[in-house]
N, CA, C and O atoms as a Tinker XYZ file with bonds, in Angstrom:
   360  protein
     1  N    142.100000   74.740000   26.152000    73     2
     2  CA   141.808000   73.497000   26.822000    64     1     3
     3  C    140.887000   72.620000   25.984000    63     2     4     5
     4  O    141.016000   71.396000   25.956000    81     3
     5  N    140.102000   73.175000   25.411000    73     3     6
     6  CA   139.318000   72.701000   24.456000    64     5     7
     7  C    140.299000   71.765000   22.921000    63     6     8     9
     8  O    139.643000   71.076000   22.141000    81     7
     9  N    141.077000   71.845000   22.833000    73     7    10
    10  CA   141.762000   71.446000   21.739000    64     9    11
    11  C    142.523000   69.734000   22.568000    63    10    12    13
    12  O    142.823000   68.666000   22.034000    81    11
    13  N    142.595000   70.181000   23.982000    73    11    14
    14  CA   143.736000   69.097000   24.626000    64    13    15
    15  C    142.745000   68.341000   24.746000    63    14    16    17
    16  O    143.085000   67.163000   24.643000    81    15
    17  N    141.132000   68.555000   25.004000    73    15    18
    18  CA   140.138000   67.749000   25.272000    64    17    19
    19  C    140.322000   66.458000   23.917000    63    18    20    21
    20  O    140.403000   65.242000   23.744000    81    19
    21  N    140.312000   67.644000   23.264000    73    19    22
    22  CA   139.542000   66.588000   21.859000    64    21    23
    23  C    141.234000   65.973000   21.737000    63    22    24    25
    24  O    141.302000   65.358000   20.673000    81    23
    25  N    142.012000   65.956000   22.158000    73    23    26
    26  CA   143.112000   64.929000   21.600000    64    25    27
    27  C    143.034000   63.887000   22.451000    63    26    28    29
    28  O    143.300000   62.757000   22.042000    81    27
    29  N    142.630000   64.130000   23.857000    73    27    30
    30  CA   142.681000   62.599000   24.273000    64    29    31
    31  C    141.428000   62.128000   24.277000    63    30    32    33
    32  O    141.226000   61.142000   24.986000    81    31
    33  N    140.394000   62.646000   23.575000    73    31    34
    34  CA   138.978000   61.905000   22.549000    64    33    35
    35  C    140.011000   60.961000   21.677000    63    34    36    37
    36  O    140.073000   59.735000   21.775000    81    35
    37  N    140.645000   61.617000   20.982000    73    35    38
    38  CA   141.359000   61.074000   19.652000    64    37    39
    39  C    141.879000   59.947000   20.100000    63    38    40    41
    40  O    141.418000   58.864000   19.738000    81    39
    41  N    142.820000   60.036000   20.874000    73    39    42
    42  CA   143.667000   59.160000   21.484000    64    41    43
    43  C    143.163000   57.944000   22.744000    63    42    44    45
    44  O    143.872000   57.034000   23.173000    81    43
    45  N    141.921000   58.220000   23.098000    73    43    46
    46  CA   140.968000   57.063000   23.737000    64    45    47
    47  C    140.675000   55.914000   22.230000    63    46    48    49
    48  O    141.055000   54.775000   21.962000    81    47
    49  N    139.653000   57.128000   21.387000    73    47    50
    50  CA   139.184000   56.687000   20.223000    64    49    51
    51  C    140.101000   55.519000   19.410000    63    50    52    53
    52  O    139.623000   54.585000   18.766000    81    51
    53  N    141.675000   55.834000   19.621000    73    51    54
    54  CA   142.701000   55.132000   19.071000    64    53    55
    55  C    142.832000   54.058000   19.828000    63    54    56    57
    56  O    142.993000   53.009000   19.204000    81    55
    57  N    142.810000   53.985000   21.152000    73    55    58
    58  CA   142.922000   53.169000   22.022000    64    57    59
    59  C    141.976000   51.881000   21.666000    63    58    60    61
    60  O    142.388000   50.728000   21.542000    81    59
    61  N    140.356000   52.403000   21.502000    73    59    62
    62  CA   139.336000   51.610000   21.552000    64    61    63
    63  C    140.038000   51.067000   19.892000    63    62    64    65
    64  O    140.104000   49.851000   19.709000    81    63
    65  N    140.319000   51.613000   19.246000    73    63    66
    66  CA   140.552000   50.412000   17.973000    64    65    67
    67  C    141.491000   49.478000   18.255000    63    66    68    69
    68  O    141.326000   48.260000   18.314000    81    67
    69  N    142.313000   49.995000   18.398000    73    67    70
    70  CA   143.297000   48.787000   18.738000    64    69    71
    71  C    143.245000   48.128000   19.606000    63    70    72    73
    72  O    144.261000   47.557000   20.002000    81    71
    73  N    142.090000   47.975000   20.189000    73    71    74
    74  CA   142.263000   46.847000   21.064000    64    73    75
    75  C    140.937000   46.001000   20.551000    63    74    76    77
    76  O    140.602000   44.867000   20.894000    81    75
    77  N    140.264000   46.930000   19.593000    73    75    78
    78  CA   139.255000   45.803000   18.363000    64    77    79
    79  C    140.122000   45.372000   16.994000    63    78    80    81
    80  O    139.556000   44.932000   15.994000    81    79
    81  N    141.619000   45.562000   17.088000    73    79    82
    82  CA   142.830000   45.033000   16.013000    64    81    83
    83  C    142.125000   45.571000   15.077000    63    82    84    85
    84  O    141.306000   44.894000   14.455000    81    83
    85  N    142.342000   46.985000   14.799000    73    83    86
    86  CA   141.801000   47.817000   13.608000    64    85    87
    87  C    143.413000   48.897000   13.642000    63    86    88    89
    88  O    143.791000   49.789000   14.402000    81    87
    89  N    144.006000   48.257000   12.432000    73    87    90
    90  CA   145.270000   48.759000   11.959000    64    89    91
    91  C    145.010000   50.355000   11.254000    63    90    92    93
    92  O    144.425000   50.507000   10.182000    81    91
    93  N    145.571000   51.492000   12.089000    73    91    94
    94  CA   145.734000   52.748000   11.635000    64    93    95
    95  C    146.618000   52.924000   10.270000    63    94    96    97
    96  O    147.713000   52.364000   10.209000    81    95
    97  N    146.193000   53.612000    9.311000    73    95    98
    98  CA   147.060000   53.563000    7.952000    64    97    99
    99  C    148.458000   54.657000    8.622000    63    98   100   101
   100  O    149.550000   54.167000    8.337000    81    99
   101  N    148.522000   55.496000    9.128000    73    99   102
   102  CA   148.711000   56.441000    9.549000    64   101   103
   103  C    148.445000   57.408000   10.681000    63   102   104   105
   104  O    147.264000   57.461000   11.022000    81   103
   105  N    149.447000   58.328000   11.458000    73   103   106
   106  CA   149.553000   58.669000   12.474000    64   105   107
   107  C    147.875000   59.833000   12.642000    63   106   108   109
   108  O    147.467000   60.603000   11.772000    81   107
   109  N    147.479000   59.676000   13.490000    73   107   110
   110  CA   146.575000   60.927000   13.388000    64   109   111
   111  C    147.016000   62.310000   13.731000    63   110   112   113
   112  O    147.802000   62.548000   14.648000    81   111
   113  N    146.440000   63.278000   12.902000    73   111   114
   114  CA   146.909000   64.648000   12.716000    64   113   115
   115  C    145.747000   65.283000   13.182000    63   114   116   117
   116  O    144.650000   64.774000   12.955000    81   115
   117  N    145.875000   66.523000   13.918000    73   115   118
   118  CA   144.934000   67.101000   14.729000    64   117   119
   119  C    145.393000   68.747000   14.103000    63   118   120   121
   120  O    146.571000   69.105000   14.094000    81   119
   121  N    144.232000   69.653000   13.590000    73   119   122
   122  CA   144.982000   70.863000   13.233000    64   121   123
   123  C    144.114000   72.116000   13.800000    63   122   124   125
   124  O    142.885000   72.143000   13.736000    81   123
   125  N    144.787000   72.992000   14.274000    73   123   126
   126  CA   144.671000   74.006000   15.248000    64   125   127
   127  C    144.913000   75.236000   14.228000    63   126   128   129
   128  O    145.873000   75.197000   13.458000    81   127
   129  N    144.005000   76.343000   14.243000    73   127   130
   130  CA   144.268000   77.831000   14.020000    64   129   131
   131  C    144.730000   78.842000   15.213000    63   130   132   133
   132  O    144.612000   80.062000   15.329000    81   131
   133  N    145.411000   77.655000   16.210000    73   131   134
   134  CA   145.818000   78.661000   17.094000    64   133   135
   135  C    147.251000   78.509000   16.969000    63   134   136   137
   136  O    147.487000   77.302000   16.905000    81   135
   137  N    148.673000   79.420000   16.884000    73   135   138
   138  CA   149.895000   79.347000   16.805000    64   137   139
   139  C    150.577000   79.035000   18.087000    63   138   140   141
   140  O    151.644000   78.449000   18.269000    81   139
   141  N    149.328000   79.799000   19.352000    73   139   142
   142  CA   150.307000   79.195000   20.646000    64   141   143
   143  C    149.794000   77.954000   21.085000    63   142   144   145
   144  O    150.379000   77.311000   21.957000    81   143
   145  N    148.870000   77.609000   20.616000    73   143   146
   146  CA   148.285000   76.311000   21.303000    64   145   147
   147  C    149.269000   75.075000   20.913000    63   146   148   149
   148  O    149.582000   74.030000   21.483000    81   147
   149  N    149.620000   75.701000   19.636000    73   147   150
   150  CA   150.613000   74.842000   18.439000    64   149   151
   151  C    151.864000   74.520000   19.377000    63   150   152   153
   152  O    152.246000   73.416000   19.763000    81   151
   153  N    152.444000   75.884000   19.660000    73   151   154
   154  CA   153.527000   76.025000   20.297000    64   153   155
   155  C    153.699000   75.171000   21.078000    63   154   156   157
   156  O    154.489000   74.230000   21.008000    81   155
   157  N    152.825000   75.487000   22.046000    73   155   158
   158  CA   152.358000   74.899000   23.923000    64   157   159
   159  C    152.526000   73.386000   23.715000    63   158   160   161
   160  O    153.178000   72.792000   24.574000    81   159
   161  N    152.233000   72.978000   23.114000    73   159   162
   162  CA   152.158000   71.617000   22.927000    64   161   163
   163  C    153.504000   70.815000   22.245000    63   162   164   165
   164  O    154.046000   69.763000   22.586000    81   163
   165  N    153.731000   71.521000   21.420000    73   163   166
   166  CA   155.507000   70.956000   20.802000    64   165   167
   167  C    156.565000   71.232000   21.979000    63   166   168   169
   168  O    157.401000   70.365000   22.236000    81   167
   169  N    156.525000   72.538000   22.753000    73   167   170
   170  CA   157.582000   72.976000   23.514000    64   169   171
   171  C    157.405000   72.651000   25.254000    63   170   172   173
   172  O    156.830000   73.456000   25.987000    81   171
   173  N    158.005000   71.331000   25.768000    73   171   174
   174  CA   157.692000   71.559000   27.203000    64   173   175
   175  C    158.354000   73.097000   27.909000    63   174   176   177
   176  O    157.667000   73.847000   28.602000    81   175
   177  N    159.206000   73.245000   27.704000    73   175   178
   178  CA   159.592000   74.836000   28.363000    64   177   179
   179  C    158.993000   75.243000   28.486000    63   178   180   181
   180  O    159.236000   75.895000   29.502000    81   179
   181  N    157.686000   75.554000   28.000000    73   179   182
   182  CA   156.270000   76.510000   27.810000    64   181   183
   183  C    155.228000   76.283000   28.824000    63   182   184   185
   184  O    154.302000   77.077000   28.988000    81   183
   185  N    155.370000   75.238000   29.483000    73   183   186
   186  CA   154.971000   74.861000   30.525000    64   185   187
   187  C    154.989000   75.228000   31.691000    63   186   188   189
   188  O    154.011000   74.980000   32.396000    81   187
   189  N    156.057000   75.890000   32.196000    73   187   190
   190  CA   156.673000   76.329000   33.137000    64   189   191
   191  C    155.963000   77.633000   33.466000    63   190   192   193
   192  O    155.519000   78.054000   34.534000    81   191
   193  N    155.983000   78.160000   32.220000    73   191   194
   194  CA   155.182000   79.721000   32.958000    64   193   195
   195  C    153.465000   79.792000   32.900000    63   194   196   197
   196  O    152.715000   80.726000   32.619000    81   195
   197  N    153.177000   78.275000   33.322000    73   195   198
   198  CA   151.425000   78.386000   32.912000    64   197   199
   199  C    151.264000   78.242000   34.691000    63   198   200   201
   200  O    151.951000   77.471000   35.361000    81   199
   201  N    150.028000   79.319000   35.342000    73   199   202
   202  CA   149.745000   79.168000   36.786000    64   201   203
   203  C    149.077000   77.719000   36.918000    63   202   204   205
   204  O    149.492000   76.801000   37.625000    81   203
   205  N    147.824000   77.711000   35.991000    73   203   206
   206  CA   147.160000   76.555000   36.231000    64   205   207
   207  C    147.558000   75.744000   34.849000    63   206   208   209
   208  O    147.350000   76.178000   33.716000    81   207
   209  N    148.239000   74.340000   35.206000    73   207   210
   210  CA   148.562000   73.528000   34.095000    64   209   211
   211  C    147.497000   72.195000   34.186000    63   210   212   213
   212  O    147.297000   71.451000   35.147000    81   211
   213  N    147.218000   72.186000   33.559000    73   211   214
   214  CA   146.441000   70.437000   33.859000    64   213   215
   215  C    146.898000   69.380000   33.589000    63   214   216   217
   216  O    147.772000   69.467000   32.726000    81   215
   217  N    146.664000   68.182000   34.015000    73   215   218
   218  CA   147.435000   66.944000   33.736000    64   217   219
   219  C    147.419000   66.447000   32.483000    63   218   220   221
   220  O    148.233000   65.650000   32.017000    81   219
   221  N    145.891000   67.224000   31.595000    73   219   222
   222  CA   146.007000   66.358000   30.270000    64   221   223
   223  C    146.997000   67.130000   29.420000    63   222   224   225
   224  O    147.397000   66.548000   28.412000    81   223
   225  N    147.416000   68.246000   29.647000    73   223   226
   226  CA   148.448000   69.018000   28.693000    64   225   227
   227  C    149.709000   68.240000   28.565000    63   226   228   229
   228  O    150.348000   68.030000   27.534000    81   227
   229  N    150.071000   67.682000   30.281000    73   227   230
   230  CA   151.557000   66.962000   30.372000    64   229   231
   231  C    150.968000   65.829000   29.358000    63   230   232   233
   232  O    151.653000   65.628000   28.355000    81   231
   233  N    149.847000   65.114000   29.500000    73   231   234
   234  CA   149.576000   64.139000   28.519000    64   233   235
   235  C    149.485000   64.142000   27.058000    63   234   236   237
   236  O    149.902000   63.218000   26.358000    81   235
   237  N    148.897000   65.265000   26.593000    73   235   238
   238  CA   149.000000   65.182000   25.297000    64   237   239
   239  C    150.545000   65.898000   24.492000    63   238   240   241
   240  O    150.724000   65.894000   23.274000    81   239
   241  N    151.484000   66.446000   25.474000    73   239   242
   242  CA   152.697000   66.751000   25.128000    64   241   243
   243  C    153.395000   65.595000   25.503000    63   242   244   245
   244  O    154.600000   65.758000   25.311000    81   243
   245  N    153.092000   64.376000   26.009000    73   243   246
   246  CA   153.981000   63.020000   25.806000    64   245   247
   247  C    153.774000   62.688000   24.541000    63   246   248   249
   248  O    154.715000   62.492000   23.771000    81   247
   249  N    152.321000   62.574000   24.130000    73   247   250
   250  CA   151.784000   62.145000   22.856000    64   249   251
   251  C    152.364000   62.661000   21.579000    63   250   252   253
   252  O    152.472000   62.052000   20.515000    81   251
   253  N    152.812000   64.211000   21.940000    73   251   254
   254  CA   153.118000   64.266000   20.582000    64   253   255
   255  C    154.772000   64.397000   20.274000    63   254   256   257
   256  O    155.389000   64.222000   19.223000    81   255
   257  N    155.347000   64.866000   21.939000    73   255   258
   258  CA   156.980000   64.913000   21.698000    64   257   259
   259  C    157.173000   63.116000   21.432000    63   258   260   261
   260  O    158.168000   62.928000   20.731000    81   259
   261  N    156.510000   61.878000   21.797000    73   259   262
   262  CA   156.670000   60.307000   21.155000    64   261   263
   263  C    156.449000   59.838000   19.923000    63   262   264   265
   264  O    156.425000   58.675000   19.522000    81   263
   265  N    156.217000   61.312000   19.104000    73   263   266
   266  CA   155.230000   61.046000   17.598000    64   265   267
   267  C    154.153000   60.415000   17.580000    63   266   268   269
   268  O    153.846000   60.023000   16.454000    81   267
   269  N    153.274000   60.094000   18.594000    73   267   270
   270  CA   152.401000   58.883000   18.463000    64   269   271
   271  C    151.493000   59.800000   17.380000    63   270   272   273
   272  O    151.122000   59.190000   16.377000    81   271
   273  N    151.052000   61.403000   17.514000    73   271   274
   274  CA   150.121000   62.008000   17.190000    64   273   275
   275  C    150.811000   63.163000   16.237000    63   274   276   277
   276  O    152.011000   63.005000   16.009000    81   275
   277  N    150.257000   64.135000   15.749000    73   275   278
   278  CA   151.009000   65.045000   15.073000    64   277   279
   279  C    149.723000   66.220000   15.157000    63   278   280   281
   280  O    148.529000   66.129000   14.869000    81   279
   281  N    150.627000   67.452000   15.735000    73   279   282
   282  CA   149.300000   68.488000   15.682000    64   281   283
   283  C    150.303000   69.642000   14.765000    63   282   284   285
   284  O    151.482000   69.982000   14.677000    81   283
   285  N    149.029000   69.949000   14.204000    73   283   286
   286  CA   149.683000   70.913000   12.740000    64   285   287
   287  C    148.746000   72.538000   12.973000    63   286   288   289
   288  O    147.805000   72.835000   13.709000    81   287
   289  N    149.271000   73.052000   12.307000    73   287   290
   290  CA   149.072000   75.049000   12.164000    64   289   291
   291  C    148.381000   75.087000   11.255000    63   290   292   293
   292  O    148.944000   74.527000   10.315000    81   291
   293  N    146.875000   75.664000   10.837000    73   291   294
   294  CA   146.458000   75.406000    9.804000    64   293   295
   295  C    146.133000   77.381000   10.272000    63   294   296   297
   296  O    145.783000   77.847000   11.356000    81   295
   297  N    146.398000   78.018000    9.110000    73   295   298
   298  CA   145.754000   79.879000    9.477000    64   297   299
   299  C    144.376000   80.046000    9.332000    63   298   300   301
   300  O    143.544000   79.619000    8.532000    81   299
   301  N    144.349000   80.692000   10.197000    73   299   302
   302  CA   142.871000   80.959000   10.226000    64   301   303
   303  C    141.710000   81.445000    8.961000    63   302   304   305
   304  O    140.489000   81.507000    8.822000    81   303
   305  N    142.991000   81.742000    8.148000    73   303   306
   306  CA   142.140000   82.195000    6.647000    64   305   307
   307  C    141.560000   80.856000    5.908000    63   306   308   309
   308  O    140.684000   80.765000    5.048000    81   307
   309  N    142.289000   79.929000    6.491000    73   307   310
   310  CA   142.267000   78.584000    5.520000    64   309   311
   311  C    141.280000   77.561000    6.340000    63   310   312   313
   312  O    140.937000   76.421000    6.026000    81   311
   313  N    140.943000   78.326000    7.472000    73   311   314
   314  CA   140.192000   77.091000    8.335000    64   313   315
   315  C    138.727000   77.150000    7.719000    63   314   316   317
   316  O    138.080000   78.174000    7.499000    81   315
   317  N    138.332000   75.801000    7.480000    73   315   318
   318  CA   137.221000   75.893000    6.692000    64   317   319
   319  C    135.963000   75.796000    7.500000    63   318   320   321
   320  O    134.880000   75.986000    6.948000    81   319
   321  N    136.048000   75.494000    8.855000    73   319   322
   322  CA   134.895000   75.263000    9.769000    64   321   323
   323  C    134.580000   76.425000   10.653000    63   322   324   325
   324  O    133.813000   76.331000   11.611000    81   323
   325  N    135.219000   77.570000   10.291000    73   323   326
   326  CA   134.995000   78.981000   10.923000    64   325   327
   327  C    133.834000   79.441000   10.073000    63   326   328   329
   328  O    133.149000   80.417000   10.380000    81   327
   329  N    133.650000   78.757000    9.067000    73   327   330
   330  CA   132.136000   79.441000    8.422000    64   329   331
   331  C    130.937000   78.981000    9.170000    63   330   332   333
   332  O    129.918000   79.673000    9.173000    81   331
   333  N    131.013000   77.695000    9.892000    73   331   334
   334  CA   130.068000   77.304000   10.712000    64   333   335
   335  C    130.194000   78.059000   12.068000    63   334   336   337
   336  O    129.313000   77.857000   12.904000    81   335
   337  N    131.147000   78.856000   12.338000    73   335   338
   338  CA   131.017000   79.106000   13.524000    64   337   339
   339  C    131.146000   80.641000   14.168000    63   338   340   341
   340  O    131.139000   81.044000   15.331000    81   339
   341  N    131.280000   81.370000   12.763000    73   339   342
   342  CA   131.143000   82.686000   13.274000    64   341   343
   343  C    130.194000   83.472000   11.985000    63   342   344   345
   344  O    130.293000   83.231000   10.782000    81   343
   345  N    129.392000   84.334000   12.556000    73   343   346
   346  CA   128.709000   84.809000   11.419000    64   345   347
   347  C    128.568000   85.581000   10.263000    63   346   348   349
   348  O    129.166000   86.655000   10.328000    81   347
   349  N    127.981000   85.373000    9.258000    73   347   350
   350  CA   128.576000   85.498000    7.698000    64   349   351
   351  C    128.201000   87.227000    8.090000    63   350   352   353
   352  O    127.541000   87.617000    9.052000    81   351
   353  N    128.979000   88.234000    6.807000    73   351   354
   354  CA   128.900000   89.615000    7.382000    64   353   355
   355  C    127.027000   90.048000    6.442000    63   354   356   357
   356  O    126.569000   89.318000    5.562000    81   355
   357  N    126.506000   90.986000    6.815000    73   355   358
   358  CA   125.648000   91.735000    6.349000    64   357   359
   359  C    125.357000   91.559000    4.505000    63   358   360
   360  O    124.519000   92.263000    3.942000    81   359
């Protein structure tokens, strides 16, 4: 839930420019070390078997099955902000 948060940050954030006519070079890309979060979000079918769904999920899966946004798979070996967030070994 934490990942759907920060996309419609992104996608407010996008909002507030363009309506100060500040031209995006390019689509914004959002990247996740999670594979199902990845999933969940490209595939509405996946939807179906969640008990509690929230409204921003249906929202940010409009966002990205319209291309407005693009969320990408980055592995967890390669994520570079896991050094800030889990602790270095002994």
């Amino acid at each position: 839930m934490s990942f759907v948060h920060a996309i419609a940050e992104v996608i407010w954030i996008e909002s507030l420019l363009k309506e100060l006519h500040v031209q995006l070079a390019r689509k914004t890309t959002l990247w996740c070390d999670n594979s199902s979060t990845v999933a969940m979000l490209a595939n509405s079918i996946l939807h179906s078997k969640f008990k509690h769904v929230e409204l921003d999920l249906f929202f940010v899966h409009e966002k990205v099955a319209t291309c407005q946004l693009v969320v990408g798979y980055v592995p967890a070996q390669d994520q570079v902000a896991d050094v800030l967030m889990k602790p270095l070994p002994a």
